[in-house]
N, C-alpha and C positions, 0 to 999 in steps of 0.2 A: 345365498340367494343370488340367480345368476341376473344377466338383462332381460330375462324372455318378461319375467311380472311385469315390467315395468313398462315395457313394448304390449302386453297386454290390457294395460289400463291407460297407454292412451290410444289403444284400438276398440277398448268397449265403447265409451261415450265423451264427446266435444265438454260435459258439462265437468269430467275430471279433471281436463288439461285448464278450465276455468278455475276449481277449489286450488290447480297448483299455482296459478300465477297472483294468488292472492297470499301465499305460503312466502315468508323472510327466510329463504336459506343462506347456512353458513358455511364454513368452514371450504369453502371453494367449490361446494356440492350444488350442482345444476342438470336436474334432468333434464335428460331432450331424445326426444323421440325423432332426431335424426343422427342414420348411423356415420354419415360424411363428419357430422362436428365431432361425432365420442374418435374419429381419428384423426383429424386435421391439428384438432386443440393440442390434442396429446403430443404430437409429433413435433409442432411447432414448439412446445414450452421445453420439450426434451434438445431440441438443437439449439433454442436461446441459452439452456445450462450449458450444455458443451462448450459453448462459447465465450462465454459468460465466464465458465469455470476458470479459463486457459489465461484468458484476460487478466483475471485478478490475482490467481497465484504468481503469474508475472509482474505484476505490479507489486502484491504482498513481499516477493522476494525483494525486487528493488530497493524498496524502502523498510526491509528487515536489514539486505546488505548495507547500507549507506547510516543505519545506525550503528552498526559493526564496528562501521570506520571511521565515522565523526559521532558528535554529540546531535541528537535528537532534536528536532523544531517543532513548534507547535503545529505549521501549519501541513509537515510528512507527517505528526501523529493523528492530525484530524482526517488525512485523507485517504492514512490505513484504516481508520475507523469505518471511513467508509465502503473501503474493501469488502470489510469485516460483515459490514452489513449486508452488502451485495451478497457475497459469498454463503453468509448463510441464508438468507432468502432460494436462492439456487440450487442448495443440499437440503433442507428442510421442508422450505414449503412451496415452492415447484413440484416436486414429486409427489405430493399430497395434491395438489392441484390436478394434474396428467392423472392421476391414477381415479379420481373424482370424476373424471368426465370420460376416461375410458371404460370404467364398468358402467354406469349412470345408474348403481346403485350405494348408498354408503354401508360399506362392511370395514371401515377403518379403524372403528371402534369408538368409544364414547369419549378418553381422552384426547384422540387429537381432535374431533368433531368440538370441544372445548378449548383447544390451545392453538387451533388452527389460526382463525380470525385473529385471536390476540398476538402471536408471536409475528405474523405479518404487519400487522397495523403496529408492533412497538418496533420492528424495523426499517418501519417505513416515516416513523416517524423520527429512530433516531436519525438517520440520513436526512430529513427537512432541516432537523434541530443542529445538527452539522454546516450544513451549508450555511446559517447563519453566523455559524461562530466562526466559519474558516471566513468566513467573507469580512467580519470584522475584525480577525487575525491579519488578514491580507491586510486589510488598511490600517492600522498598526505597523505593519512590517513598512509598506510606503512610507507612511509618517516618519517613521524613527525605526531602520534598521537594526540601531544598535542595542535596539530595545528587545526585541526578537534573543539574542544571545544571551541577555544575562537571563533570561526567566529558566527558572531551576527544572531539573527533570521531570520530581516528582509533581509539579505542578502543571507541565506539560498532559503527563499522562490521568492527573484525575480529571482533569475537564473530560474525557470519551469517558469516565466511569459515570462521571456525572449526567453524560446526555441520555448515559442506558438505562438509570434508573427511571429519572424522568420520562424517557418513551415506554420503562415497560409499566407503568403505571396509568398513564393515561389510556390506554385501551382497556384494562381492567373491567368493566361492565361488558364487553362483548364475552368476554371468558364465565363471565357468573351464567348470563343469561343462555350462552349455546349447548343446545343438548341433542341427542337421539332421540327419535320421536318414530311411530311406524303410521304410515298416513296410504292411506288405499292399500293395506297390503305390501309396502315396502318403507322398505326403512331408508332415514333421510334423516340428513341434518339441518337442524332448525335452530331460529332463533324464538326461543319459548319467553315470552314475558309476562310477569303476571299483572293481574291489575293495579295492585296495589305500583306498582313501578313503571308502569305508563307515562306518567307525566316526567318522573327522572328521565326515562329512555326517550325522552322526544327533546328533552331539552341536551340532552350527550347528544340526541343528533345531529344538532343545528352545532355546537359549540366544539365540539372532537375536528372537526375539517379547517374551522377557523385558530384554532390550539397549534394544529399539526400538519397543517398545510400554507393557508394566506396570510398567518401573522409571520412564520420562519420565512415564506419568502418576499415580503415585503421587507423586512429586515435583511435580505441576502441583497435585494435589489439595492436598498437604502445603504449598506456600506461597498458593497462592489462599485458603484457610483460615486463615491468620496474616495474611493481607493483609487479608481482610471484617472479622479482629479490631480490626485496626489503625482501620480506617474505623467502626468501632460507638465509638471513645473521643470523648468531646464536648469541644470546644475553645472556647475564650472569644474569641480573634483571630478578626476578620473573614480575615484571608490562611490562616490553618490551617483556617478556617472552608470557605474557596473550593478549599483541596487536600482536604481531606478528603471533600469530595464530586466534586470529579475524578477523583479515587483511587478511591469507590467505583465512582460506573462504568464507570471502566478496569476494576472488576474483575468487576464482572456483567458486561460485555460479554465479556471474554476468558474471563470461566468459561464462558457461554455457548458459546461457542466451543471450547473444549475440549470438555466435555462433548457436544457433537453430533458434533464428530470422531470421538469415541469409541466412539458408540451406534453412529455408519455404519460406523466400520470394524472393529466387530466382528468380522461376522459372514466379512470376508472374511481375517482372522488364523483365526475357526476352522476355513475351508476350507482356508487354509494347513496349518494344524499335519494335520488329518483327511489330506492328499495326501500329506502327510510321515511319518507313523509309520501308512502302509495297509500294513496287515498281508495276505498273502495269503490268501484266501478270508474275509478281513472285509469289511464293508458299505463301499462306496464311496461319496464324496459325490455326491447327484445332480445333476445337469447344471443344470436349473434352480436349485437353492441357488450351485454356483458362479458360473453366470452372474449373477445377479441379485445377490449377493456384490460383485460389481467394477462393477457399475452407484452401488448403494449408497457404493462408496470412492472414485469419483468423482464423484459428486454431493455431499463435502466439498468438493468445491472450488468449488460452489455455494453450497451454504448458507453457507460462511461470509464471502466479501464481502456478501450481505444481511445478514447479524447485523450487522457491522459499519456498514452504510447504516441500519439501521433502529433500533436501540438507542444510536448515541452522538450527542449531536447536534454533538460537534466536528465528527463525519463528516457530518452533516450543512448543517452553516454552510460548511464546506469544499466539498462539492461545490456549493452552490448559489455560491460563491465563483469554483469555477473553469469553471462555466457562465457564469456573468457576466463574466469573463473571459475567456474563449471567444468568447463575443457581442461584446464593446465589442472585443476589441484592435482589432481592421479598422479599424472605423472611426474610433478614435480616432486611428490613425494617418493615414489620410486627414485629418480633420481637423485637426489640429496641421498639417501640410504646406499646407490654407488658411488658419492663423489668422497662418503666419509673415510673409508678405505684411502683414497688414492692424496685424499688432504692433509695425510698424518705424517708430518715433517719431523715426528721426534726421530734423532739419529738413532743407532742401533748399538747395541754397547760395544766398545773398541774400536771405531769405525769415526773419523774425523768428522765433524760438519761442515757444511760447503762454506763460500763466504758469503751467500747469499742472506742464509739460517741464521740471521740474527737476533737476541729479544733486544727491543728495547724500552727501558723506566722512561715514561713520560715525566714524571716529578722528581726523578733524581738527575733525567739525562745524562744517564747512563747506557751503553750499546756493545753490543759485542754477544758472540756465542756463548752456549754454556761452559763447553771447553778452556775458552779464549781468555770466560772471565776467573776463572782459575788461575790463569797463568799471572793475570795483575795485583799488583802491591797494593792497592788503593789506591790510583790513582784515577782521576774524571775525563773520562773520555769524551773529549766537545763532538758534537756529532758536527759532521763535516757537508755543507753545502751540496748538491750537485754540481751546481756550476764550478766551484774550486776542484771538486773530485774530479770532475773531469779537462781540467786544466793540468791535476801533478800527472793523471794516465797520459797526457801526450806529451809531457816534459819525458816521463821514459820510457816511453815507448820510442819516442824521437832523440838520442841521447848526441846524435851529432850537431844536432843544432846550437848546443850550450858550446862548441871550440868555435862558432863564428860568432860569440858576444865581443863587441869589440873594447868592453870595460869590465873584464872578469871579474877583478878581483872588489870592486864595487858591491858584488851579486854574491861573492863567496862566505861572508856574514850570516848573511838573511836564508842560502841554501839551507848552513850546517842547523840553523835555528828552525827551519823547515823538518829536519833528519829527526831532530828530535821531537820535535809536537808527535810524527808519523809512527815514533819507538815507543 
C-alpha cells in the first residue's frame, strides 16, 4: 500500500484527521498529511546516523585500542557501553524511524511494529542507567584512585551486562501491547490495550519516566557534585596531584555529557507522558513537536561521541594514537619481512666471523664467537669495559708514546700481566 490512501483520507473528511489524533501510535509511526515532514524527518535522522556513526566507531576504537594496551577501567567500559547504546539506536531504530515517516504508511511488518518502541526505550534507558553509575565511578575514582586499579576485569564488565538486562525489562509492557491494526483503510501501528490492562498501563505511565529518566539523573547530578568536590581539595603529591586533575576532567567531560542528554531528551519524554495521559477532547501534541522530539533524542547519540573527541585529551592522544596505528601497521609489516633477510648474522660455513659477531652468556659471562670459542680451553672470559677497551686501542695504536715513560721498568710488570689477561 503506497501514500496515495492515506493522502486520501485525510482529503475526504476534517472528522478522520480527528478519530487519528485520538489513536496511541507506536513504533515511530506518524502520519501526516504533509509531504515537506515525510522528507525533512527522513533526511535529518539519516544525516544525524552518518554522524553519529563516524563519532562512535571512533570512540569504540579508542577505547577497544587502549584495552589492547593496558588493563581496562571501569569508567572506559561504562562509556563504551555507552557507545554501544548510541550506536545501536543509529543502525536499528533510526532507520525504522526515517523509513516510518517517509512512506506515512506502516508496511514494516508486525515484529518490528512490536520491538520498535521497546528496543528504543531499553536503549534509552540503558544510557540514563549508565550515567549514573559512571557518575558514581567518577567519584570513587576522586575519592580514592587507587581503588579504581585493583577492581578485577570480570567485575568491571558485568556492571554494562547488568544495566542491559535491567533496561530491557523495563519497557516490556510497550512490546506486549504494540501491534498492527488497519484504521480508515491503512494500516498503522498502534498501541492496542485492552481493558482489562488499563489501570496497569496508566500507572507504567506515570512510573517508566521516573524509573528511566528523573530518578538516573538525579543520581548522576548527586554524585557528579561530590565528585567536582572531591577534585576542588588541593593535594601536596605530585601523583594525587596528576589524579586529581584526571579526575576533574573525567568529570567535566561526563557532566557535559549528561547534561546534553538530558536537555535533548526532553522534550521527547514530554511528548511521551502528553500521548500517555490524552485525555479526550484535550489538546494533542502537534506533529511537528513529536517529530522534531525524536530527531532531537537521536542526535544524543551525536553530540556525545564529539564531547568526548573534543574535551578529553586522553581521547585525544588516543585517537591520534590509533590513526597512527592504522597508518604504520602495513607497512611495518612489510618491512620487518625485508629487514629479516638482511638481519641474519649467522657466518656462512668456512668463512671467519667479524669481531664484531659475538654471543654473549649473560649468567656464565662468558663472550666471544662461535669460532673463537672453540679455540678456548675453558678459560672465563671477563668481558672488558669500554672505557678500558678503549684505552689498550690507543696504547697501540700510539706505540711510540711507551719510549717517552720516564720510569719503564716500573710499568714493565703490570704491561706483561696486561699480555696475558688479553691471550
Amino acid at each position: 500500500m503506497g501514500k496515495a490512501p492515506l493522502e486520501a483520507v485525510f482529503a475526504d473528511s476534517s472528522d478522520m484527521n480527528e478519530s487519528f489524533a485520538h489513536l496511541h501510535f507506536a513504533g515511530g509511526y506518524l502520519p501526516s498529511d504533509s509531504k515537506d515532514w515525510r522528507t525533512i524527518i527522513p533526511s535529518l535522522l539519516m544525516a544525524v546516523c552518518l554522524v553519529g556513526l563516524l563519532g562512535n566507531l571512533c570512540v569504540i576504537g579508542i577505547l577497544l585500542h587502549g584495552v589492547w594496551k593496558r588493563k581496562p577501567s571501569t569508567i572506559h567500559s561504562l562509556i563504551l557501553n555507552l557507545s554501544l547504546a548510541d550506536i545501536s539506536l543509529l543502525l536499528f531504530s533510526a532507520p525504522v524511524r526515517a523509513t516510518a515517516y517517509a512512506r506515512g504508511v506502516w508496511d514494516l511488518g508486525w515484529f518490528v511494529c512490536k520491538s520498535s518502541d521497546w528496543f528504543l526505550h531499553a536503549c534509552m534507558a540503558a544510557k540514563s542507567l549508565t550515567f549514573a553509575v559512571v557518575a558514581r565511578a567518577c567519584f570513587m575514582y576522586a575519592r580514592d584512585p587507587a581503588k579504581q586499579v585493583s577492581i578485577r576485569s570480570c567485575t568491571i564488565w558485568s556492571v554494562p551486562v547488568a544495566i542491559w538486562v535491567v533496561a530491557s525489562l523495563l519497557p516490556l509492557p510497550e512490546c506486549f501491547f504494540s501491534t498492527t491494526r488497519r484504521h480508515a483503510g491503512v494500516e498503522m501501528c498502534l498501541m492496542d490495550v485492552p481493558a482489562v490492562a488499563e489501570e496497569f498501563m496508566s500507572m507504567f505511565g506515570k512510573l517508566y519516566p521516573l524509573l528511566v529518566f528523573c530518578l538516573p539523573l538525579l543520581l548522576t547530578g548527586f554524585y557528579f557534585w561530590r565528585a567536582y568536590g572531591q577534585c576542588r581539595k588541593r593535594y601536596t603529591k605530585t601523583q594525587n596531584l596528576r589524579h586529581q586533575m584526571r579526575s576533574k576532567q573525567l568529570t567535566v567531560m561526563l557532566l557535559s555529557a549528561a547534561v546534553t542528554s538530558a536537555l535533548l531528551g526532553l522534550p521527547e519524554w514530554v511528548a511521551w507522558l502528553w500521548l500517555w495521559h490524552l485525555k479526550a477532547g484535550g489538546p494533542t501534541p502537534p506533529q511537528g513537536f513529536i517529530a522534531l522530539s525524536q530527531v532531537l533524542m537521536f542526535s544524543i547519540s551525536t553530540a556525545n561521541p564529539l564531547i568526548f573527541l573534543v574535551m578529553s585529551e586522553e581521547f585525544k592522544a588516543g585517537l591520534k594514537g590509533l590513526w597512527k596505528w592504522m597508518i604504520t601497521r602495513k607497512p611495518a609489516v612489510t618491512s620487518e619481512a625485508q629487514e629479516v633477510p638482511a638481519g641474519n648474522t649467522d657466518p656462512l660455513p668456512g668463512r671467519a666471523p667479524s669481531p664484531e659477531t659475538q654471543t654473549c652468556i649473560p649468567d656464565t659471562g662468558r663472550c666471544g664467537s662461535a669460532d673463537s670459542s672453540k679455540e678456548k680451553t675453558g678459560k672465563v672470559v671477563v668481558p672488558t669495559l669500554p672505557d678500558v677497551e678503549q684505552f689498550w686501542h690507543e696504547r697501540d695504536a700510539v706505540p711510540l708514546a711507551q719510549d717517552n715513560d720516564p720510569v719503564p721498568w716500573e710499568h714493565e710488570g703490570q704491561e706483561t700481566e696486561g699480555c696475558n689477561e688479553q691471550t
